[in-house]
N, C-alpha and C positions, 0 to 999 in steps of 0.2 A: 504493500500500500504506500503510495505517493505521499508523502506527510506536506501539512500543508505551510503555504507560507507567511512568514508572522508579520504585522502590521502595528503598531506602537504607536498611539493614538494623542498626542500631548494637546489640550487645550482646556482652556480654563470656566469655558462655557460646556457644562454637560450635554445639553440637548445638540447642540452641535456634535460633537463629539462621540453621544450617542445613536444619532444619525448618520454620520460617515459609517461607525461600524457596520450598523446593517446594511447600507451597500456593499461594506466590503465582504462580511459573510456571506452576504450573497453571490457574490464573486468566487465562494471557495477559500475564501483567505482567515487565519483566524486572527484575530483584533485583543488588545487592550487597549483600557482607557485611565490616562495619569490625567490631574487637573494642576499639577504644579509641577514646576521645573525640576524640582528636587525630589520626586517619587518618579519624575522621570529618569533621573539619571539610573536611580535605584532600581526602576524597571529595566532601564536598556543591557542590565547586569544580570537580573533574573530570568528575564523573559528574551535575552537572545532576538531581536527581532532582524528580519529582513529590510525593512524600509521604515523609518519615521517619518510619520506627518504631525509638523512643529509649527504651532501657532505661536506666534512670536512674543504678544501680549500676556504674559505671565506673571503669578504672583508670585513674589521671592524673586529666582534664576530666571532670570528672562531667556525667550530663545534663541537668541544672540547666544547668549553665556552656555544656555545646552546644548548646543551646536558647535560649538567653541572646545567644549568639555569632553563632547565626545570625540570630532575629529584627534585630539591628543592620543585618541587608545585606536580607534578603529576609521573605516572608511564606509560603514553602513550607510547607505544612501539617505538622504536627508529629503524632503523636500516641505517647503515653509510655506508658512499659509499666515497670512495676515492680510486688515483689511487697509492697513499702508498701500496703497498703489504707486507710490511715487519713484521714477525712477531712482533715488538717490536710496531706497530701501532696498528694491532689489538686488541693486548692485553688491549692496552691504551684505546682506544675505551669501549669494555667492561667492565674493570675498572669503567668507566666515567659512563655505565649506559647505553650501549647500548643491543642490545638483538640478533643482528644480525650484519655482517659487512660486504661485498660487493668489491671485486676487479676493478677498472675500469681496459678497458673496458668490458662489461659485458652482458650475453646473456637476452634479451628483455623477452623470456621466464623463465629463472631462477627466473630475477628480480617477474617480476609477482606471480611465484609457492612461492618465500619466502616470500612475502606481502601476500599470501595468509596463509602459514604455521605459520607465525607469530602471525595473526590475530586467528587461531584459537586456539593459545596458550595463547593468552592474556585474563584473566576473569577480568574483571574490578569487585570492589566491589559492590554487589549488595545483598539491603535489602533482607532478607529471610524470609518467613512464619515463625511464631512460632513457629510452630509445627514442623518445620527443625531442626535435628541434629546437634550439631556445631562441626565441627572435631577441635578438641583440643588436643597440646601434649604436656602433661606438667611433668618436673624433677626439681630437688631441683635448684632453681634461673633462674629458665628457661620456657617461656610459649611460645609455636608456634599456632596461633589461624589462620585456614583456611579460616575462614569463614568471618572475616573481614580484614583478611591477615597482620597481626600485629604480633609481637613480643616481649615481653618483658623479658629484661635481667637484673638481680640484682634489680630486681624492677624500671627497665627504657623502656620504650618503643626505641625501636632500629628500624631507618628507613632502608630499605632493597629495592632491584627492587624486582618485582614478581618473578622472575625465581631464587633467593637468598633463599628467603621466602621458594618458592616450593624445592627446594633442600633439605633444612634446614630439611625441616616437613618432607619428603617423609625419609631422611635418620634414624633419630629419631623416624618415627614411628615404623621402624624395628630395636631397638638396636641390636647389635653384630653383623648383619647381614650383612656382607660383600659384595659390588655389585663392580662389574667392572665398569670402564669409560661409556663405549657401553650401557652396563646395563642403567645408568643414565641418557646418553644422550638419549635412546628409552623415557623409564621414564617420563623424565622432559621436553626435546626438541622435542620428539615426533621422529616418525622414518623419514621423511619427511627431518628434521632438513639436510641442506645440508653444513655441519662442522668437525671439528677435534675435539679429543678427549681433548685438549688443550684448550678447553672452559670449560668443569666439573675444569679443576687446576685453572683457573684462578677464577670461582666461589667458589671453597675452600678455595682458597687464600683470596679473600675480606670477606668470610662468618669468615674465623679464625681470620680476625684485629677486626671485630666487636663482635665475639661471643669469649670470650677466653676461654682455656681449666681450669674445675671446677673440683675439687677435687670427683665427683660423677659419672661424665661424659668427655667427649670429641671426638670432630673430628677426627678419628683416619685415618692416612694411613695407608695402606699395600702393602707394596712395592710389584710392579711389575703385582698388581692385578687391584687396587681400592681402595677404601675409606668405613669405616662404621661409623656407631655414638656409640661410645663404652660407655657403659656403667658400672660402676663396683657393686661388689656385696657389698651390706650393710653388 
């Protein structure tokens, strides 16, 4: 039997909250429900979930700070629901380590299709036969390694969310290869991804504070196009 997958319910308003769940059981999927930040953390330790849906307006640990807290231990897929709409929110949010973000109020359907599109983006690290290929990209002070989803910079290991990581690898595997926003977002968030092209800048933006530009290499724009990983001639 297929056991099913968990779903971590943070928000401070029950009837909301008790509402998402029964879509999501309906779905097949099994649900808790924390109404503060700090029975969430406690939950996300107990209850092992697969995706949190984190409403950001909380009492105590805002979801800023639980999202914060958890990224430190793991990379379980986040995505945030608040009825902030403003750009200068979301951005924040992602920044913070979310994967998805959510306008309140919000169609019962969406929510469902992007817990679902989420989940199929998300590869947790998992041991590999031997005899598996490791996709590895590696330049002078620089290693991008798929297969355990790690990176190492100047001889540091550099912690990253998945969809950082995936960007990182996927742009590097193709030096000079120039891809549009659209391009990426298919790419890496998959066509499903229901977003603005203002998630690839915001993921370029975090990937440039921790990856800087090397004398060999770098993240290049181009204006008015897209982005590639340039690379220069020896």
């Amino acid at each position: 039997m297929v056991s099913k997958q968990k779903i971590l319910i943070v928000d401070d308003d029950n009837n909301i909250a008790e509402l998402i769940s029964l879509y999501l059981i309906k779905e097949c999927f099994e649900t808790m429900i924390c109404n503060d930040g700090e029975s969430a953390l406690e939950a996300f330790k107990s209850f092992s979930p697969n995706l949190i849906l984190l409403d950001l307006m909380l009492p105590g640990i805002d979801g800023y700070q639980v999202c914060r807290e958890i990224r430190t231990k793991s990379q379980t897929p986040i995505i945030m629901l608040s009825a902030k709409g403003e750009v200068f929110d979301k951005v924040l949010g992602l920044e913070m380590g979310a994967d998805d973000y959510m306008e309140k109020p919000f169609d019962s359907k969406e929510l469902v299709a992007r817990v679902k599109a989420v989940l199929r983006r998300y590869k947790p690290v998992v041991v590999e036969p031997e005899e598996s290929t490791d996709k590895v990209v590696r330049y002078d002070d620089l290693e991008i390694n798929m297969t355990n989803y790690s990176v190492t910079y100047l001889g540091n290991r550099v912690d990253m969310p998945p969809k950082e990581l995936e960007l990182l690898y996927f742009l590097a595997s193709s030096p000079n290869h120039v891809f549009t926003r659209e391009q990426l977002l298919d790419q890496i968030w998959g066509y499903e991804y229901v977003g603005d092209t203002r998630t690839v800048d915001v993921h370029i933006k975090r990937l440039r504070e921790k990856i800087k530009d090397h004398d060999q290499w770098r993240l290049a724009t181009i204006w008015g196009i897209g982005y590639k990983f340039e690379v220069k001639d020896k």
